[in-house]
C-alpha positions as CSV (number, residue, x, y, z in Angstrom):
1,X,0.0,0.0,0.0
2,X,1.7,3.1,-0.9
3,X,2.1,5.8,1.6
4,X,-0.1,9.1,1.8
5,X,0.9,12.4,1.2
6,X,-0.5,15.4,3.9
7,X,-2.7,17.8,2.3
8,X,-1.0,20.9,1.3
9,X,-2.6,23.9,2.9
10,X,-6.2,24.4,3.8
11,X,-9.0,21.9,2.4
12,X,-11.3,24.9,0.8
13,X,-10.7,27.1,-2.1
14,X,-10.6,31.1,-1.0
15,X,-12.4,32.5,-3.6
16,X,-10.1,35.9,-3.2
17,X,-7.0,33.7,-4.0
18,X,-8.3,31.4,-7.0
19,X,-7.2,32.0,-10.6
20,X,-6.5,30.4,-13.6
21,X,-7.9,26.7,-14.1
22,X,-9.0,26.8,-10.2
23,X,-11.5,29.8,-10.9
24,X,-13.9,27.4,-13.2
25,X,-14.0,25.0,-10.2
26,X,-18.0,25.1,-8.9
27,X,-19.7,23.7,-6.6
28,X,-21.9,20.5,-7.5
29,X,-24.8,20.0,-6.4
30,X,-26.0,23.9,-6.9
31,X,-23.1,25.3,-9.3
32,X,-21.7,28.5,-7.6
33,X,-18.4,29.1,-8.7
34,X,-15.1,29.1,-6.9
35,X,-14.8,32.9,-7.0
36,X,-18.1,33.6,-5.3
37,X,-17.7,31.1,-2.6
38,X,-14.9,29.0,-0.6
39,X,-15.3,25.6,-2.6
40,X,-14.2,22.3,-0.5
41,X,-11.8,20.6,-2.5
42,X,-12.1,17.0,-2.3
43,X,-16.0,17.3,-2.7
44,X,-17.0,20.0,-4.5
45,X,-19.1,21.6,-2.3
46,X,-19.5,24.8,-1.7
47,X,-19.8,26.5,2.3
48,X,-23.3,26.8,2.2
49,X,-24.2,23.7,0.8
50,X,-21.4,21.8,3.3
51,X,-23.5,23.6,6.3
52,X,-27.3,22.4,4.5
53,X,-26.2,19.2,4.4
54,X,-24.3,18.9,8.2
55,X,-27.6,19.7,9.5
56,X,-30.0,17.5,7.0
57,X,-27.6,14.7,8.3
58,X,-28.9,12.4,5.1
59,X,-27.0,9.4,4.8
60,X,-25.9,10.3,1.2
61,X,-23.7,13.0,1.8
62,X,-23.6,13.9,5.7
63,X,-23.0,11.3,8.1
64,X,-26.3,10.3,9.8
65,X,-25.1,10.1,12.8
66,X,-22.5,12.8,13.4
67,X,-23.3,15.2,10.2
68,X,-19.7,14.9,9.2
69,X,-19.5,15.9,5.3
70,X,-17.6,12.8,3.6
71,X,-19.9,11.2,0.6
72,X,-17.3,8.6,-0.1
73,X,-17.2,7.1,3.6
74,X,-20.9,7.9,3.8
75,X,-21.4,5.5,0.7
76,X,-19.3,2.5,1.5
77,X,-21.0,2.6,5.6
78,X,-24.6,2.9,4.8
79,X,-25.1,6.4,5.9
80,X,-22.6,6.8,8.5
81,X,-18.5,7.9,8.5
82,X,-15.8,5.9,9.4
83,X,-16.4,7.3,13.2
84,X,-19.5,6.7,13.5
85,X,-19.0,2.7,12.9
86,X,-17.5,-0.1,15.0
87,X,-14.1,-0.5,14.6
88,X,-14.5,-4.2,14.7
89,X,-17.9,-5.2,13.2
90,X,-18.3,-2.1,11.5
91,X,-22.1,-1.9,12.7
92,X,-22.8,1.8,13.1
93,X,-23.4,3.2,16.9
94,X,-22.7,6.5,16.7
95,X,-22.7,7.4,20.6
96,X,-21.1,4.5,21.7
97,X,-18.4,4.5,19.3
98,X,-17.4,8.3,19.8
99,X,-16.2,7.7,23.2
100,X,-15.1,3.7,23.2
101,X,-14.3,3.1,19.3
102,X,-16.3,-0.1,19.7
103,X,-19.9,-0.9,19.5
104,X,-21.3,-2.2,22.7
105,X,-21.7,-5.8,21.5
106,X,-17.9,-6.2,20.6
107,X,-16.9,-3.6,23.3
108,X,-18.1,-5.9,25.7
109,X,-16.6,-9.0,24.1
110,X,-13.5,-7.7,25.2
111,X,-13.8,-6.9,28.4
112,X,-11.2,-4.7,29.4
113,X,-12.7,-1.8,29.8
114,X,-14.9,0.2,31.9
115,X,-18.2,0.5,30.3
116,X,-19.1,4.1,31.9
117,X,-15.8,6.1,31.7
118,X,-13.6,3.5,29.0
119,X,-10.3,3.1,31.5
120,X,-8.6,0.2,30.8
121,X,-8.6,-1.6,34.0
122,X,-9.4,-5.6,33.1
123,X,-9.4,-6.9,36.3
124,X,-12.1,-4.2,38.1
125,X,-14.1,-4.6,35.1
126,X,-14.2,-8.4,35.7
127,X,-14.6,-7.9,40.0
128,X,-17.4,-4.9,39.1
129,X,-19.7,-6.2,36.0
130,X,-18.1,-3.8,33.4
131,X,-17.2,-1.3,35.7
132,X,-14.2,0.1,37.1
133,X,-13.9,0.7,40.7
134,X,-14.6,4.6,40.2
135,X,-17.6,4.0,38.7
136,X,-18.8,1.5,40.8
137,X,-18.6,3.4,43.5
138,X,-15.6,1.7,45.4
């Protein structure tokens, strides 16, 4: 697998510093051009579009759980972005998987750690029933 490069500067186009080729860029899904509005590169999307659709939170370009803008991760997850789904299973939990990176089913298959707060601490969470002894109160 080759090795990826870091983006180069900001991920929008500044409409005051476009020119050239980059001035004909617009946005796709309602066609402003790139020197009326910042344009997100990778996308295509203009600012006010990108805003629309965080807060529609549709499942074909927005995340459904978070509102993230990413249509290519929102594709291959069924609505959701790669932070949104388990890393395991990759069943989508969008709560859950924000603060443990697991869903609960496979977060509890492996038992390390602490349902509530997620400190790894296997062998309270086996003495306390998925709790560490903070939590639980000890």
């Amino acid at each position: 697998m080759a090795k990826q490069k870091k983006r180069k500067g900001s991920k929008w186009l500044d409409p005051n510093k476009v020119s050239g080729r980059k001035a004909e860029r617009y946005c796709q899904r309602c066609g402003t051009l790139a020197t009326e509005v910042r344009i997100l590169k990778h996308e295509n999307l203009c600012e006010n579009c990108v805003e629309e659709l965080k807060k529609k939170k549709d499942g074909v370009y927005s995340c459904k759980g978070c509102g993230k803008v990413a249509p290519k991760q929102v594709q291959e997850n069924k609505g959701y972005c790669k932070g949104c789904t388990c890393k395991a299973c990759g069943r989508p939990d969008p709560k859950f998987v924000k603060k443990h990176s697991f869903c609960e089913s496979c977060f509890e298959l492996i038992g390390t750690d602490c349902r509530r707060c997620g400190k790894e601490a296997q062998a309270q969470v086996k003495r306390n029933d998925g709790l560490c002894d903070e939590c639980a109160g000890r």
